[in-house]
PDBQT receptor file of N, H, CA, C and O in Angstrom, charges set to zero:
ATOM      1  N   UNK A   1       0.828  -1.186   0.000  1.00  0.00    +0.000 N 
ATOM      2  CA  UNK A   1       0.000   0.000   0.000  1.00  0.00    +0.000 C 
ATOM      3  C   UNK A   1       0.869   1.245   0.000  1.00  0.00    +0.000 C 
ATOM      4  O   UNK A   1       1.968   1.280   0.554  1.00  0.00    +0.000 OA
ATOM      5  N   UNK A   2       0.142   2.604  -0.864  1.00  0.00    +0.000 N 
ATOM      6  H   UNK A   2      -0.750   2.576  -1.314  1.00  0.00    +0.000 HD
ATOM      7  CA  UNK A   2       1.219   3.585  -1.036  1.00  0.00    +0.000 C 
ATOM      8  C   UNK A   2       0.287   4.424  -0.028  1.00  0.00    +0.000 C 
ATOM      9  O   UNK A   2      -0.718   3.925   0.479  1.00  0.00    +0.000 OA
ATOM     10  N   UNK A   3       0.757   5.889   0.245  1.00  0.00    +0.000 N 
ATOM     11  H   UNK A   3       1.573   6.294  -0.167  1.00  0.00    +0.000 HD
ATOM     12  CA  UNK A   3       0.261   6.480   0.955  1.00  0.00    +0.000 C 
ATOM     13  C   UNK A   3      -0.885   7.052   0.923  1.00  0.00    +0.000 C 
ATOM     14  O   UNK A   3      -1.625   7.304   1.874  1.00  0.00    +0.000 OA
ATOM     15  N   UNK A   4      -1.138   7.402  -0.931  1.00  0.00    +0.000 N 
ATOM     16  H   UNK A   4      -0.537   7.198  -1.703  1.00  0.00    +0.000 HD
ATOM     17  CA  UNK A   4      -2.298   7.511  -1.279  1.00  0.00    +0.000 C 
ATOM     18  C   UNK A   4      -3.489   6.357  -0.852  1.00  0.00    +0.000 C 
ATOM     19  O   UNK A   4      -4.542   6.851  -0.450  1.00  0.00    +0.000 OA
ATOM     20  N   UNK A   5      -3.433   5.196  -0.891  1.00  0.00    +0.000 N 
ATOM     21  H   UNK A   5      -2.578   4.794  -1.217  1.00  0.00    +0.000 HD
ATOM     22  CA  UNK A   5      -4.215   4.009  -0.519  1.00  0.00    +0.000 C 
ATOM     23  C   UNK A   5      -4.639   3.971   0.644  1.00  0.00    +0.000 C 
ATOM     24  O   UNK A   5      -5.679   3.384   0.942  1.00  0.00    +0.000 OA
ATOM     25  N   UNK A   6      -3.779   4.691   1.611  1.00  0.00    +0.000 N 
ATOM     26  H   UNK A   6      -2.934   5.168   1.368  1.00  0.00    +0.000 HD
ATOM     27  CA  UNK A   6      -4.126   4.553   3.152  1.00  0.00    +0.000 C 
ATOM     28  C   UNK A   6      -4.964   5.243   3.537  1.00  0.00    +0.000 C 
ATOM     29  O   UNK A   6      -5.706   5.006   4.490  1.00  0.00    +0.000 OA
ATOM     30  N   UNK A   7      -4.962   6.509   2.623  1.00  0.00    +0.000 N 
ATOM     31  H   UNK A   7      -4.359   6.701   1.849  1.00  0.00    +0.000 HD
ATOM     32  CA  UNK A   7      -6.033   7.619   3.262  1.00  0.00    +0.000 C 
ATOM     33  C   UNK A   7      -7.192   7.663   3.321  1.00  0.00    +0.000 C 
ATOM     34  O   UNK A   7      -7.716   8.715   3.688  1.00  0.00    +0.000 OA
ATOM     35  N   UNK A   8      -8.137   6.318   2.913  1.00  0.00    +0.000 N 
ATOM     36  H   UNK A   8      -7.711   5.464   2.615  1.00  0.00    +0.000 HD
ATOM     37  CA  UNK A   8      -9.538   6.402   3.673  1.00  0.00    +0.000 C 
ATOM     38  C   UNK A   8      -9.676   5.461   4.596  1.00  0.00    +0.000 C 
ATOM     39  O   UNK A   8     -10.712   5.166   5.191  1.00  0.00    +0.000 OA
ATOM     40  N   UNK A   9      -8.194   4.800   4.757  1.00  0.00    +0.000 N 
ATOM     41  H   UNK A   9      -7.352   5.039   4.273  1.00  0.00    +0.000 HD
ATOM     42  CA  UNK A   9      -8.431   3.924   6.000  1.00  0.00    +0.000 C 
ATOM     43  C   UNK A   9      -8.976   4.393   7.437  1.00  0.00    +0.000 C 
ATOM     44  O   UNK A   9      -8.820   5.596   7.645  1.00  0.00    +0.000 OA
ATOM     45  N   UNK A  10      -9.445   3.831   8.224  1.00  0.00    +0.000 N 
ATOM     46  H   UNK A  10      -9.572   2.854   8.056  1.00  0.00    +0.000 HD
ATOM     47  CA  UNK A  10      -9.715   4.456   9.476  1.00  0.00    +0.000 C 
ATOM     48  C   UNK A  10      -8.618   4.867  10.309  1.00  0.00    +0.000 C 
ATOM     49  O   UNK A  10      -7.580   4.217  10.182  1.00  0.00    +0.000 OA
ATOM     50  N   UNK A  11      -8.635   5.897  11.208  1.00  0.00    +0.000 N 
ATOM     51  H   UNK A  11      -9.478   6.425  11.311  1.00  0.00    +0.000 HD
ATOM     52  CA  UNK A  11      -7.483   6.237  11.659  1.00  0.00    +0.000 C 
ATOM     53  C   UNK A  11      -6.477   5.143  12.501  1.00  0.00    +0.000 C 
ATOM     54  O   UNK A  11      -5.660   4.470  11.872  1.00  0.00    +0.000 OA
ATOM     55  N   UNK A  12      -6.554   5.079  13.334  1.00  0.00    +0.000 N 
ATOM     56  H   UNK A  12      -7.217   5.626  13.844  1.00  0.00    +0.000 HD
ATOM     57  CA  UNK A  12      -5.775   3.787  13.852  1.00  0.00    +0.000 C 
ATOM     58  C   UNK A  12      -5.081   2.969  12.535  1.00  0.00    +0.000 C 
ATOM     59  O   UNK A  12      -3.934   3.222  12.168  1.00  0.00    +0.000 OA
ATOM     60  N   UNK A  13      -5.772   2.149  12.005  1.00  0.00    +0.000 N 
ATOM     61  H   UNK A  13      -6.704   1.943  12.304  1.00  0.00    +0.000 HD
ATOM     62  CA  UNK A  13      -4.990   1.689  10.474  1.00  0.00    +0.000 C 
ATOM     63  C   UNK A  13      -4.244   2.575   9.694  1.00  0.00    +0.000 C 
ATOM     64  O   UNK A  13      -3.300   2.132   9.040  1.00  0.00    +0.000 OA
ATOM     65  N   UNK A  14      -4.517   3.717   9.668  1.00  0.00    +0.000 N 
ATOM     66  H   UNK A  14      -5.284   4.077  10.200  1.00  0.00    +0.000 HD
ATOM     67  CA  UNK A  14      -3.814   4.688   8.568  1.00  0.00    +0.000 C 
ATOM     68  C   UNK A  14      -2.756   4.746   9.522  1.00  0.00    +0.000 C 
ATOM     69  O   UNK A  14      -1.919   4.224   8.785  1.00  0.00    +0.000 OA
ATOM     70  N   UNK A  15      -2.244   4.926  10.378  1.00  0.00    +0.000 N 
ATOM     71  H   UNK A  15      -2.924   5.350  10.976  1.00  0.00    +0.000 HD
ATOM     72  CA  UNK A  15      -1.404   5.472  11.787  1.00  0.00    +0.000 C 
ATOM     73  C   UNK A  15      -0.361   4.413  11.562  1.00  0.00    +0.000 C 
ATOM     74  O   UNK A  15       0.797   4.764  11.341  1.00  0.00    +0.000 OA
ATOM     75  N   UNK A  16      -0.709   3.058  11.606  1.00  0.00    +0.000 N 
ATOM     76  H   UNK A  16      -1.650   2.772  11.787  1.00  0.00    +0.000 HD
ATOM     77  CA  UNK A  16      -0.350   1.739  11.750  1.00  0.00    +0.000 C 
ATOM     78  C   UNK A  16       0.665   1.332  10.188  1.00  0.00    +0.000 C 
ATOM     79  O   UNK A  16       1.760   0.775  10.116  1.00  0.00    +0.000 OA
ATOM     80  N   UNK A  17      -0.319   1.925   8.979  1.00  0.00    +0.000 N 
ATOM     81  H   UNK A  17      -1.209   2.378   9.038  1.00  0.00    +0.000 HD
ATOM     82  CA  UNK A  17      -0.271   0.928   7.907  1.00  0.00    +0.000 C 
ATOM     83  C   UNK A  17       0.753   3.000   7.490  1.00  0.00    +0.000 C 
ATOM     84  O   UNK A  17       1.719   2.652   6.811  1.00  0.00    +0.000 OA
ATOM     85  N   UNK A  18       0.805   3.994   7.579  1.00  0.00    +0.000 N 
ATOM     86  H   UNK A  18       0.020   4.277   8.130  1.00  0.00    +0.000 HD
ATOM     87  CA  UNK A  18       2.082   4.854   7.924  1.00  0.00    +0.000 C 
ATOM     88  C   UNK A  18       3.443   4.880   8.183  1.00  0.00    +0.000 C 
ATOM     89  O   UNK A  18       4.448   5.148   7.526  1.00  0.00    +0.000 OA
ATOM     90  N   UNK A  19       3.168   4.478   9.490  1.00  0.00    +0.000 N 
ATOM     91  H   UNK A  19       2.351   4.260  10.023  1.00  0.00    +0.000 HD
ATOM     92  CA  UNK A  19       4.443   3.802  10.299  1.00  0.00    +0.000 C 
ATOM     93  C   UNK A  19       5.371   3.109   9.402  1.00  0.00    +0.000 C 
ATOM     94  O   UNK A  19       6.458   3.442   8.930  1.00  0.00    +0.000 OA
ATOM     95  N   UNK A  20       4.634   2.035   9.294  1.00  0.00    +0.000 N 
ATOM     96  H   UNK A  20       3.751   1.765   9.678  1.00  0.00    +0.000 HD
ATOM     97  CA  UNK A  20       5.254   0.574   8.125  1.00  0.00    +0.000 C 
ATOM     98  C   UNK A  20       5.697   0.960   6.876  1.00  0.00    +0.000 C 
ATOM     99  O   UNK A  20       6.505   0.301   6.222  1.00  0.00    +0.000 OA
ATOM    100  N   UNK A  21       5.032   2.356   6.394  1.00  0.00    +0.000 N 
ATOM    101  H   UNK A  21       4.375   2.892   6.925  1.00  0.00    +0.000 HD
ATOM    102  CA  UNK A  21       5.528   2.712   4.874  1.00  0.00    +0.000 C 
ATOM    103  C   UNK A  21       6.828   3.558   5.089  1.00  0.00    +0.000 C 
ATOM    104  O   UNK A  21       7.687   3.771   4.234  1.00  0.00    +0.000 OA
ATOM    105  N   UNK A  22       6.820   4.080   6.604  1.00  0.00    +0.000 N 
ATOM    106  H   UNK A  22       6.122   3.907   7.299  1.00  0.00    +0.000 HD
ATOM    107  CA  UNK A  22       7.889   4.903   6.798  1.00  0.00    +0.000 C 
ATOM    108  C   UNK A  22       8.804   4.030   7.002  1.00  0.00    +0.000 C 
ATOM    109  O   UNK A  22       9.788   4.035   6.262  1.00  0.00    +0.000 OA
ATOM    110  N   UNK A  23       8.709   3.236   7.881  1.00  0.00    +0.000 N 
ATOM    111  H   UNK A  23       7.910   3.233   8.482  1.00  0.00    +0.000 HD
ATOM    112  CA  UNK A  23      10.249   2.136   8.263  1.00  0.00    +0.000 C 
ATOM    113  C   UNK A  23      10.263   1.668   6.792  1.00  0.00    +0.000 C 
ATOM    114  O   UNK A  23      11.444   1.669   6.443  1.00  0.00    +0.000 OA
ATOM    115  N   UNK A  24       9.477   1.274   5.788  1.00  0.00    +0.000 N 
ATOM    116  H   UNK A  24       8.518   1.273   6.071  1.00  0.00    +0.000 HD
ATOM    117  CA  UNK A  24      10.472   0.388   4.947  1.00  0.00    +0.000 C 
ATOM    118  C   UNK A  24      11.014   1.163   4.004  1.00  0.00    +0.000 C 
ATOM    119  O   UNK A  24      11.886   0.704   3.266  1.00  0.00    +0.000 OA
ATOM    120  N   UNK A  25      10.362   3.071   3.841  1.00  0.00    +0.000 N 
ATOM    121  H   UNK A  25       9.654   3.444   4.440  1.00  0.00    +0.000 HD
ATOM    122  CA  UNK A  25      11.229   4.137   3.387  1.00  0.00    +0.000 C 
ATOM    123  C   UNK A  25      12.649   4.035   3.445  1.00  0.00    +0.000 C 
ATOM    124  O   UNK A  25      13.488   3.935   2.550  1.00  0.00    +0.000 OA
ATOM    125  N   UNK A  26      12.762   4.094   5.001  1.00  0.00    +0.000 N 
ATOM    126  H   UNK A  26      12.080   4.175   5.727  1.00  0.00    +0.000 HD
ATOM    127  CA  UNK A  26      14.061   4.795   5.760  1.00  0.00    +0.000 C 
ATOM    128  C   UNK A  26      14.879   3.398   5.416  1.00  0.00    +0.000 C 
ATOM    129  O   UNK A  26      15.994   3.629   4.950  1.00  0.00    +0.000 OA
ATOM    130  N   UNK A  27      14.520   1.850   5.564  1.00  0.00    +0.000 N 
ATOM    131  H   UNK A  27      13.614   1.662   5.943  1.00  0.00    +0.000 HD
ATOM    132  CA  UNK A  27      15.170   0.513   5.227  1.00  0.00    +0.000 C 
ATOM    133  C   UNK A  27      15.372   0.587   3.764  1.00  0.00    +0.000 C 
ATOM    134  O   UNK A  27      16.209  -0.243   3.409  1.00  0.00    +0.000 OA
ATOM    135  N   UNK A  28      15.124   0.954   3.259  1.00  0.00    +0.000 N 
ATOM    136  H   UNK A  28      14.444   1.629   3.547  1.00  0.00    +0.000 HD
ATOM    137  CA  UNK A  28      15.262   1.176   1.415  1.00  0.00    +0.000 C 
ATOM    138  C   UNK A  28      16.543   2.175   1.352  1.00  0.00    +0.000 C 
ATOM    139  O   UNK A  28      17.627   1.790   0.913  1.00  0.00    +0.000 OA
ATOM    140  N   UNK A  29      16.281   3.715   1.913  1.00  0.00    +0.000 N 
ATOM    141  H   UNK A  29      15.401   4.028   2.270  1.00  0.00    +0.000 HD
ATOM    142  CA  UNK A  29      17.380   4.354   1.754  1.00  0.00    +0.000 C 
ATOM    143  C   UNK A  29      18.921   4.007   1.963  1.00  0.00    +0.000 C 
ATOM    144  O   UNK A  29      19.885   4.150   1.211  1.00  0.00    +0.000 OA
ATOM    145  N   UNK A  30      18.739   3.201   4.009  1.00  0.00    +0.000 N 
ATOM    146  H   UNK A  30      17.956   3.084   4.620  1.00  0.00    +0.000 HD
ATOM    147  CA  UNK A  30      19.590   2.694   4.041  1.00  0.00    +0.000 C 
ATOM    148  C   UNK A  30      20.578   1.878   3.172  1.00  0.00    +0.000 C 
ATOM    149  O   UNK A  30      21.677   2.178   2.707  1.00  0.00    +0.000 OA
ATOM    150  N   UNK A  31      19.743   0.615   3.095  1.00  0.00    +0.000 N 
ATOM    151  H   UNK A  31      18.850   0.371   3.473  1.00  0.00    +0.000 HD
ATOM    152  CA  UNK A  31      19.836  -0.169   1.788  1.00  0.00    +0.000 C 
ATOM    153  C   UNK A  31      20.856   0.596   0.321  1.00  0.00    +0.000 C 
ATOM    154  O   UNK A  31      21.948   0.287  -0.156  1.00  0.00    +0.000 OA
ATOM    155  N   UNK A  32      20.129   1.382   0.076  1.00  0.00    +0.000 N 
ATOM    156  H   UNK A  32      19.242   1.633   0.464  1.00  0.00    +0.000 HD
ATOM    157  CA  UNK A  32      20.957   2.479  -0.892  1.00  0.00    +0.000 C 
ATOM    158  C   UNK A  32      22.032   2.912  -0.648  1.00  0.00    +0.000 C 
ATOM    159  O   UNK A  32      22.951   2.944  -1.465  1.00  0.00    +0.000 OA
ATOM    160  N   UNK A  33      22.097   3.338   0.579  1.00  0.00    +0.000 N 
ATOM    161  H   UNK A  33      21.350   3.312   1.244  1.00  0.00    +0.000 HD
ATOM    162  CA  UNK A  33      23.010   4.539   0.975  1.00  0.00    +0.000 C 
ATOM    163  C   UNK A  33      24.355   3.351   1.452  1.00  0.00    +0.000 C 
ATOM    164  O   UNK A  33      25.540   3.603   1.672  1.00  0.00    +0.000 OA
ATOM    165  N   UNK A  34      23.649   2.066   1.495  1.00  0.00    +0.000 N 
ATOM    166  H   UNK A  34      22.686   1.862   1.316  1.00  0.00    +0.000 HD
ATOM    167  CA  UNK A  34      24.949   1.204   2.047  1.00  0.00    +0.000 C 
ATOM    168  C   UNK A  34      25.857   0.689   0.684  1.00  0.00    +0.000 C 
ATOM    169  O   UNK A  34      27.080   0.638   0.555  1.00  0.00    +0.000 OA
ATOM    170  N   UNK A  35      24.854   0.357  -0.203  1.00  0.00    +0.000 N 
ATOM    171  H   UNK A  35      23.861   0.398  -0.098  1.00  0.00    +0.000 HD
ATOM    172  CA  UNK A  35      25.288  -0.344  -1.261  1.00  0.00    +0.000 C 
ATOM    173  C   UNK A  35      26.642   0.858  -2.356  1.00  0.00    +0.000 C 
ATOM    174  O   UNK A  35      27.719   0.543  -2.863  1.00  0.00    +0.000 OA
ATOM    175  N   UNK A  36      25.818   2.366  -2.331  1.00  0.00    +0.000 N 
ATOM    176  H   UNK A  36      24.943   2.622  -1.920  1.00  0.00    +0.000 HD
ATOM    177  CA  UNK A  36      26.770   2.965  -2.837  1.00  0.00    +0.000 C 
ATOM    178  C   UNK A  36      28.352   3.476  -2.012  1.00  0.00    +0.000 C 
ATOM    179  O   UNK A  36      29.258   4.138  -2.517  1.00  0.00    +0.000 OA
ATOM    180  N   UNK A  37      28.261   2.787  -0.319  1.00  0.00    +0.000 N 
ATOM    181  H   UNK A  37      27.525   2.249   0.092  1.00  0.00    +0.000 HD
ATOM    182  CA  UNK A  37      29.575   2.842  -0.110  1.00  0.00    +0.000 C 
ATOM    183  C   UNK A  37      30.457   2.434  -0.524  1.00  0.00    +0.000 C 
ATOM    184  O   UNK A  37      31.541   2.931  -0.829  1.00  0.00    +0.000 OA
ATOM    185  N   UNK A  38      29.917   1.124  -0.589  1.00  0.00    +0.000 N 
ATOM    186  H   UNK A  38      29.036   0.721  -0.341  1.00  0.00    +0.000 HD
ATOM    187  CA  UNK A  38      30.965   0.020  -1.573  1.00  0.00    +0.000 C 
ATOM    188  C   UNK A  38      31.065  -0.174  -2.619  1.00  0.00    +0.000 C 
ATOM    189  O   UNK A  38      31.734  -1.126  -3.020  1.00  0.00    +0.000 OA
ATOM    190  N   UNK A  39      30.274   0.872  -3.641  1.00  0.00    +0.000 N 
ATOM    191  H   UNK A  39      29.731   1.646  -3.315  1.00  0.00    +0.000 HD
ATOM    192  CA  UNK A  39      30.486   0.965  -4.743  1.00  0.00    +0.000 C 
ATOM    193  C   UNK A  39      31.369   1.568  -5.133  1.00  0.00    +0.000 C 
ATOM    194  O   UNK A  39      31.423   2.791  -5.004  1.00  0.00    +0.000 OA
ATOM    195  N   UNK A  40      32.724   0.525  -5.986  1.00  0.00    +0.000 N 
ATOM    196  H   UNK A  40      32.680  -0.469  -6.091  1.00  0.00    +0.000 HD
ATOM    197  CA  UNK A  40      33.704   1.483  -6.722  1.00  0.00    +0.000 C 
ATOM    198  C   UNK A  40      33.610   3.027  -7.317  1.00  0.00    +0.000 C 
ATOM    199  O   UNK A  40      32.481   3.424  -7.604  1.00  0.00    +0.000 OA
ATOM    200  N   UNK A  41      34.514   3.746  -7.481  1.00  0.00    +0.000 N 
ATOM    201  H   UNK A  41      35.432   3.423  -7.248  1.00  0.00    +0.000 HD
ATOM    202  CA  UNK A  41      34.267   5.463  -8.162  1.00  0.00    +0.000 C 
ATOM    203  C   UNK A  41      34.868   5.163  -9.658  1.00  0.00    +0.000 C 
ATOM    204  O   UNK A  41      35.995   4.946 -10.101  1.00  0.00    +0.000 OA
ATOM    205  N   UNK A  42      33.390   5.270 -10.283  1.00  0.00    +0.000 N 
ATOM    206  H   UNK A  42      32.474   5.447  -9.923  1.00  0.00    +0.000 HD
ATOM    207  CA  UNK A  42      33.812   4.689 -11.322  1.00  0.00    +0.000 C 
ATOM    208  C   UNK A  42      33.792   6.472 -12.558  1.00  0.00    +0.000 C 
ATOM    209  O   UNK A  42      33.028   6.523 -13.521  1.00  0.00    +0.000 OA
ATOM    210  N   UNK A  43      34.620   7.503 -12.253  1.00  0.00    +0.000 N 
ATOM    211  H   UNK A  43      35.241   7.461 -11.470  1.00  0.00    +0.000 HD
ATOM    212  CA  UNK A  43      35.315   8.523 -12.440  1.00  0.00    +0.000 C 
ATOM    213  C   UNK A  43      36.710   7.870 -13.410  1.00  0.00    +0.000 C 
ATOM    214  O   UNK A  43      37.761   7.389 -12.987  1.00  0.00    +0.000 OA
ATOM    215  N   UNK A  44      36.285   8.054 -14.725  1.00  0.00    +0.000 N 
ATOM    216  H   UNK A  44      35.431   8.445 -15.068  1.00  0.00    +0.000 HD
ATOM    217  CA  UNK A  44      37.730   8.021 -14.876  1.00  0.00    +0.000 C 
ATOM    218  C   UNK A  44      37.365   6.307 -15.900  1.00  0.00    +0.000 C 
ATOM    219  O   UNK A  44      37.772   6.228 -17.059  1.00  0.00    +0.000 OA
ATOM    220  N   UNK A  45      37.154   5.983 -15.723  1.00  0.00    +0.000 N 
ATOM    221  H   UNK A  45      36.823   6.048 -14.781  1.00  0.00    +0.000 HD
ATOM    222  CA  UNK A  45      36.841   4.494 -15.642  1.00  0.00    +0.000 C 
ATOM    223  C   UNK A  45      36.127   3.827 -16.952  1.00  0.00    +0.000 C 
ATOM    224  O   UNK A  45      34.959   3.992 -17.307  1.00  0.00    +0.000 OA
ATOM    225  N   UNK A  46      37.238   2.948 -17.642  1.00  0.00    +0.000 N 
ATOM    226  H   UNK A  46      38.186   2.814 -17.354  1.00  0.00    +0.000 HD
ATOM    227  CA  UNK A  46      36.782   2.517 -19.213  1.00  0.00    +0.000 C 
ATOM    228  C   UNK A  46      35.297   2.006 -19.100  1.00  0.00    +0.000 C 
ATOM    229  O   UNK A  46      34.791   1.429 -18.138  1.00  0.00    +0.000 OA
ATOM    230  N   UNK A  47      34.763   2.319 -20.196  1.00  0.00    +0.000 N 
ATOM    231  H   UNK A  47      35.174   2.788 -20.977  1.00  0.00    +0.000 HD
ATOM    232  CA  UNK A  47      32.972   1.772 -20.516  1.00  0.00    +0.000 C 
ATOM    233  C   UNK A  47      33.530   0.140 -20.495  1.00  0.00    +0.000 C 
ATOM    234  O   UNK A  47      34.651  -0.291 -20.763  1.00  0.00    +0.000 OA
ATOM    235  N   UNK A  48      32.210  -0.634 -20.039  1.00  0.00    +0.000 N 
ATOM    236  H   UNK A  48      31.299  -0.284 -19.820  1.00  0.00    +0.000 HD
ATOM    237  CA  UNK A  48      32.251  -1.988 -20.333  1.00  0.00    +0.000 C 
ATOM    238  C   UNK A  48      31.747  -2.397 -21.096  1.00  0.00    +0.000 C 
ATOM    239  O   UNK A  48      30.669  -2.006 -21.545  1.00  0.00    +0.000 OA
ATOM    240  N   UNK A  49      32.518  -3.482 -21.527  1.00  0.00    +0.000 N 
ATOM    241  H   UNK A  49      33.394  -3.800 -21.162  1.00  0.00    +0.000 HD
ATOM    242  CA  UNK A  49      32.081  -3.765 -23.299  1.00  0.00    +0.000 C 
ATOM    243  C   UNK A  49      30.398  -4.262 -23.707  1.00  0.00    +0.000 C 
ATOM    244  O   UNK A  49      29.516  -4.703 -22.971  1.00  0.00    +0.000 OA
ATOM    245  N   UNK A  50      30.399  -4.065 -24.736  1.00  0.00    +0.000 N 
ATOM    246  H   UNK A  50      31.115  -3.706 -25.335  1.00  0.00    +0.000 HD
ATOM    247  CA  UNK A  50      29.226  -4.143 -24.679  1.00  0.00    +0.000 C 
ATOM    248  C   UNK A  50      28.031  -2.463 -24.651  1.00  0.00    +0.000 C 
ATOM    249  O   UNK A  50      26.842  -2.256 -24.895  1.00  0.00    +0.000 OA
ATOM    250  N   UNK A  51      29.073  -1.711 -24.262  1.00  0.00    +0.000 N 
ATOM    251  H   UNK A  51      30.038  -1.879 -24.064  1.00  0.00    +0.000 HD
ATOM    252  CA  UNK A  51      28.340  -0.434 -23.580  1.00  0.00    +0.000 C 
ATOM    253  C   UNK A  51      27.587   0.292 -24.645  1.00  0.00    +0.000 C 
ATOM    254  O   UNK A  51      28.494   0.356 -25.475  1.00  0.00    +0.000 OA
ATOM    255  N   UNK A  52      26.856   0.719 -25.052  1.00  0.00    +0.000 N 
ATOM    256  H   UNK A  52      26.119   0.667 -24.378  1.00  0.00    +0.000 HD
ATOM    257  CA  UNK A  52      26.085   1.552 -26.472  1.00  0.00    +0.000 C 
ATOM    258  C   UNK A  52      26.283   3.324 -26.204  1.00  0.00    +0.000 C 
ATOM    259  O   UNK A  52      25.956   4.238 -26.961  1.00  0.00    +0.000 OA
ATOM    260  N   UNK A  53      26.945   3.393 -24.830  1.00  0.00    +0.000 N 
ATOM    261  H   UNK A  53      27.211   2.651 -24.216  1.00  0.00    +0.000 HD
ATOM    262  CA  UNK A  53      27.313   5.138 -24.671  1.00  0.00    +0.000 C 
ATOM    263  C   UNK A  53      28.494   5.370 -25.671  1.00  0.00    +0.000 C 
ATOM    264  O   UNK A  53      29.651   4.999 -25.472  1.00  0.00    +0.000 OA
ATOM    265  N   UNK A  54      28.013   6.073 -26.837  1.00  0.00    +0.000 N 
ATOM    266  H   UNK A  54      27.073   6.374 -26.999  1.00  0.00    +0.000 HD
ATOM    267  CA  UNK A  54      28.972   6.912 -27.514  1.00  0.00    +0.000 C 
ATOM    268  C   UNK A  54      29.352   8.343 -27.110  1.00  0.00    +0.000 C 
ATOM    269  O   UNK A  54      29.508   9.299 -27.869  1.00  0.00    +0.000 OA
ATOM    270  N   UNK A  55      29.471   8.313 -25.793  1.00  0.00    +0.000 N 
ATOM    271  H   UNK A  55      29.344   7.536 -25.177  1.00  0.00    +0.000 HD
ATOM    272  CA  UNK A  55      29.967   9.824 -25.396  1.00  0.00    +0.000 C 
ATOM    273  C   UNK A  55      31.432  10.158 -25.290  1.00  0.00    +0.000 C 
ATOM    274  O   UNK A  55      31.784  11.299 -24.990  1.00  0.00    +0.000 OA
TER     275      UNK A  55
């Protein structure tokens, strides 16, 4: 459920089924924010073959 979906829920549920959209927000970002630590800096860095960027 997105946030739009929640809003004719009754309050208590909307409060509830909120919450849950927020934690798995903030678990997603994390998620993100972890994966691009360990992502190489790829600055500088030959295209891989295969690549169709002619820039």
């Amino acid at each position: 459920m997105g946030y739009q979906t929640i809003r004719n829920l009754p309050e208590e549920e909307r409060e509830q089924n909120r919450k849950a959209l927020d934690e798995a927000h903030e678990a997603a970002v994390r998620r993100l924010e972890e994966f691009h630590e360990h992502e190489p800096e790829m600055t500088g860095s030959p295209a891989r073959s295969g690549s169709t960027d002619t820039s």
